[in-house]
C-alpha positions as CSV (number, residue, x, y, z in Angstrom):
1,X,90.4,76.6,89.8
2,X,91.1,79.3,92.4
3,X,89.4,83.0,93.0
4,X,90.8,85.6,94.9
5,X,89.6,88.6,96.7
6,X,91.4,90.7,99.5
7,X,90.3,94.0,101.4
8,X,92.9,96.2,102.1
9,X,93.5,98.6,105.3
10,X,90.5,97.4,107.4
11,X,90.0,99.4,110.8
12,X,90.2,96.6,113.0
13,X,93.1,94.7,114.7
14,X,94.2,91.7,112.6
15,X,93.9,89.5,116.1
16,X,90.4,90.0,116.4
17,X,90.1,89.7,112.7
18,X,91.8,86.1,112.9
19,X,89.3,84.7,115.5
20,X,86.5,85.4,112.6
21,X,88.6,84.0,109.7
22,X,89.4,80.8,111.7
23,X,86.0,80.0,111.8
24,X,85.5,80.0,108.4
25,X,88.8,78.7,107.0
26,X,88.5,75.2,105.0
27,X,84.5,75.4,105.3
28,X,82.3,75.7,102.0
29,X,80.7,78.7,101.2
30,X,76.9,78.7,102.2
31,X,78.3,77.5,105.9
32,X,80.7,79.9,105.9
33,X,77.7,82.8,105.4
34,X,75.7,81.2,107.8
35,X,78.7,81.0,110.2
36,X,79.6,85.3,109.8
37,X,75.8,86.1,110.0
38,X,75.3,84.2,113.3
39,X,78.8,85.6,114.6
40,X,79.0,88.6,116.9
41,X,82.1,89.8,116.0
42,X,83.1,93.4,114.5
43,X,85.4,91.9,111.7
44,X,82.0,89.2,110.8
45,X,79.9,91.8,108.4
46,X,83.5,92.6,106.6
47,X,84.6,88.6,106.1
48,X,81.4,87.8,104.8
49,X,81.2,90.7,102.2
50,X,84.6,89.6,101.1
51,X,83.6,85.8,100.6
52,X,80.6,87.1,98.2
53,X,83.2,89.5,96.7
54,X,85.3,86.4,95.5
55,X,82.1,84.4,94.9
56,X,81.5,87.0,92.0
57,X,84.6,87.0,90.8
58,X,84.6,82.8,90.6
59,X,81.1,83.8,88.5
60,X,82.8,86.8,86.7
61,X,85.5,84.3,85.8
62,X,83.4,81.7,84.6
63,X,81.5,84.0,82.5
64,X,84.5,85.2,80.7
65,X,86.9,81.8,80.3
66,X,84.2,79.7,80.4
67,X,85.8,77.5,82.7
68,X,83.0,75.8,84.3
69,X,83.1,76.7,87.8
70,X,81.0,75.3,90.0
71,X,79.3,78.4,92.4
72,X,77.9,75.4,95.1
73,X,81.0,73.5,95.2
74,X,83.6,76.6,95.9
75,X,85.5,76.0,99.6
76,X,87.2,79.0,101.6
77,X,91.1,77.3,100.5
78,X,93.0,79.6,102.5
79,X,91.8,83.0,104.7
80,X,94.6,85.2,106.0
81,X,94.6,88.2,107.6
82,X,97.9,90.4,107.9
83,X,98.4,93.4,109.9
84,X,98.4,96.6,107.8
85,X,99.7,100.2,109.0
86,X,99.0,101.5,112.6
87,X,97.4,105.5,112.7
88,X,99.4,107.2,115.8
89,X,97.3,109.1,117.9
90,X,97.8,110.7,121.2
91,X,95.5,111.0,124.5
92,X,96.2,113.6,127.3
93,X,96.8,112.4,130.2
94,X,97.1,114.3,133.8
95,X,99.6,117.1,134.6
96,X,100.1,117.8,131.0
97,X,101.3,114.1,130.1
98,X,100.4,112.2,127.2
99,X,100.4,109.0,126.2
100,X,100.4,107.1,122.8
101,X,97.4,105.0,121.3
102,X,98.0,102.7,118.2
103,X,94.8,102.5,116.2
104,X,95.6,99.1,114.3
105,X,94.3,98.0,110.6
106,X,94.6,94.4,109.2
107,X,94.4,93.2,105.2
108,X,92.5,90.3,104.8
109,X,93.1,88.0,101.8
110,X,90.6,84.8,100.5
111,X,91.3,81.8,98.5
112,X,88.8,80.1,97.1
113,X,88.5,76.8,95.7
114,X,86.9,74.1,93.4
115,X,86.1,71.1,95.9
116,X,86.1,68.7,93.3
């Protein structure tokens, strides 16, 4: 059985959002957690808030089909992050230049899995 959660439009670029995600990818869930609240990273507090997102829904889920999930034996399936739309901005530069800054945003989707 497989749970889903995805954030949408996320202020950060989705390459610094992959380094995260490919740390967790294919791990289960309480090492995953422990991974993003050791991690550094902007796009760490984000990830981890998504993985207990989809943990609820796997509980949500198995509340409502009773379909017998198993919380403790869910695994991070797949993790991908896509690149969402770019805001435009412009800085001034000198003798009445300017030049063009791209503030990126990513989507970041999670699969989770029963291992057994």
């Amino acid at each position: 059985m497989e749970v889903k959660a995805s954030l949408k439009g996320y202020r950060v670029s989705a390459s610094k959002a992959r380094l995260v995600a490919d740390l967790v990818r294919g791990k289960g869930i309480e090492e995953a957690l422990n991974i993003l609240s050791l991690s550094n990273k902007k796009s760490a507090q984000p990830i981890s808030k998504l993985l207990r997102s989809a943990v609820a829904n796997a509980e949500f889920k198995n509340d409502e089909q009773n379909a017998g999930i198993d919380i403790d034996s869910l695994v991070v399936k797949t993790i991908y992050v896509d690149e969402a739309n770019s805001l435009w901005r412009i800085r001034p530069r000198a003798q009445g230049r300017a030049n063009w800054i791209q503030k990126r945003a990513s989507h970041i989707s999670v699969v989770l899995a029963d291992n057994g």
